[in-house]
TORKOL-4160 file (C-alpha; in steps of 0.2 Angstrom, whole numbers, padded with zeros to 4 digits, m for minus):
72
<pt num="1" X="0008" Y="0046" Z="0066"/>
<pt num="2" X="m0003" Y="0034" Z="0057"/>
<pt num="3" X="m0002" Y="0015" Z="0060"/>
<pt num="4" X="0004" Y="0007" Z="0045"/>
<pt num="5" X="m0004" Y="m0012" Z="0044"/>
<pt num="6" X="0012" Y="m0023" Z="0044"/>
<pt num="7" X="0030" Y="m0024" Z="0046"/>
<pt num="8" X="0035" Y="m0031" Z="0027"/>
<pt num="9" X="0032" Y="m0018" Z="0013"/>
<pt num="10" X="0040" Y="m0018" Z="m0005"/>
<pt num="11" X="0045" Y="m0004" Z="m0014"/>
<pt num="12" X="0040" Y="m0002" Z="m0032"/>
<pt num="13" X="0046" Y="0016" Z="m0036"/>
<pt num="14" X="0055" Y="0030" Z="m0032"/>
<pt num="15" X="0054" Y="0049" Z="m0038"/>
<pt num="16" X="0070" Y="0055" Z="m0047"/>
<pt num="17" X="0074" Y="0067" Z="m0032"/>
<pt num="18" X="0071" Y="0053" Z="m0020"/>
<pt num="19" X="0061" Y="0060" Z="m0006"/>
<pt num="20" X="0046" Y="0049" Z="m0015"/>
<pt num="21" X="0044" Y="0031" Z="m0012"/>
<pt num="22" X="0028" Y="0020" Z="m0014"/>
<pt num="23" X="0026" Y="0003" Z="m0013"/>
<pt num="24" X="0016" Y="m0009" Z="m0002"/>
<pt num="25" X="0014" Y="m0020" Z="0013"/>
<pt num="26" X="0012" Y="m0039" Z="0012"/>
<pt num="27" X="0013" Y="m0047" Z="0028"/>
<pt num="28" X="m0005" Y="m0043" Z="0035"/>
<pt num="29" X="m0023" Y="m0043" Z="0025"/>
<pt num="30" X="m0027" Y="m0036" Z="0015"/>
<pt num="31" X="m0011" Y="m0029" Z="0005"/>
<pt num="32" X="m0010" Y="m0009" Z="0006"/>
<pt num="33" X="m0002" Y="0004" Z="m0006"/>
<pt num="34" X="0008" Y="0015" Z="0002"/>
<pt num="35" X="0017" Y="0031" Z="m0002"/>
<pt num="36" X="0033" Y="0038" Z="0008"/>
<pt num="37" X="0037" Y="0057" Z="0010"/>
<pt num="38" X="0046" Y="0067" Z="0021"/>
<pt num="39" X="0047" Y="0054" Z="0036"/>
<pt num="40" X="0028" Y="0050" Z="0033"/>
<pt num="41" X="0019" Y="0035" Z="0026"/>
<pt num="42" X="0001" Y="0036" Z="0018"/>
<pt num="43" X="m0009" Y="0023" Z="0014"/>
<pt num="44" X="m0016" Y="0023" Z="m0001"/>
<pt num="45" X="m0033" Y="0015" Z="0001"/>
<pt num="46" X="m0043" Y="0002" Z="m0012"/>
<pt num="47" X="m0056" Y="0005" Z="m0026"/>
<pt num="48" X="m0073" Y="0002" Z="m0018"/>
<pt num="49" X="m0077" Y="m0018" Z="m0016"/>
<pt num="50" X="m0059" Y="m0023" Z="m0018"/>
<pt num="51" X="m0048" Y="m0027" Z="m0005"/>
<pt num="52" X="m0029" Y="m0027" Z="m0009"/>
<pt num="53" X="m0020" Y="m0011" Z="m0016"/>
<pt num="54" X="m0002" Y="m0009" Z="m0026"/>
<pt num="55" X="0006" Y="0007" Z="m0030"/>
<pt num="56" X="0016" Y="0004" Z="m0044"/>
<pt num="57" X="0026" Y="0019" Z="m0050"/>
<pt num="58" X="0026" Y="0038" Z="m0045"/>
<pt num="59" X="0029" Y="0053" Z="m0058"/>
<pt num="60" X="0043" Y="0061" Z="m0059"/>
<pt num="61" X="0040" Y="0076" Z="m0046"/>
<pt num="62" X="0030" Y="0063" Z="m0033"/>
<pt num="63" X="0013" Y="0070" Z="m0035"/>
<pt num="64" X="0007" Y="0058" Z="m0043"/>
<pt num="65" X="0004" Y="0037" Z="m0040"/>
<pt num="66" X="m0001" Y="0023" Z="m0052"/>
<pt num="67" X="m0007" Y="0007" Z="m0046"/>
<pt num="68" X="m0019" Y="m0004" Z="m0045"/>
<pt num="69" X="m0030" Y="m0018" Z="m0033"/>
<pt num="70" X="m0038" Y="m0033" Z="m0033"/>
<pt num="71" X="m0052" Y="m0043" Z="m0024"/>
<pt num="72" X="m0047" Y="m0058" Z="m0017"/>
């Protein structure tokens, strides 16, 4: 189990089979970029210096994530 850093997330996409959903959490600093598979959440992580991260859509099979951050 990992500890994801908030209670709030959104969703942003889902893989057409559905077992894929990414998105991120909002109620905490920074914002993380998450993905959701098989019962099990991932964060994402930022590019370096920034400090917020989105996930915006997954692919089709759920392999892949688009996204992006920011620096506040």
């Amino acid at each position: 189990l990992i500890e994801v850093p908030g209670t709030d997330a959104i969703a942003t996409d889902i893989s057409p089979d559905g077992l894929t959903i990414v998105g991120h959490f909002f109620d905490n600093a920074p914002e993380q970029a998450f993905l959701w598979r098989d019962g099990a959440v991932t964060l994402l992580g930022t590019l370096p210096g920034e400090t917020d991260s989105f996930a915006l859509a997954v692919c089709g099979n759920g392999n892949a994530v688009v996204g992006t951050t920011r620096s506040d």
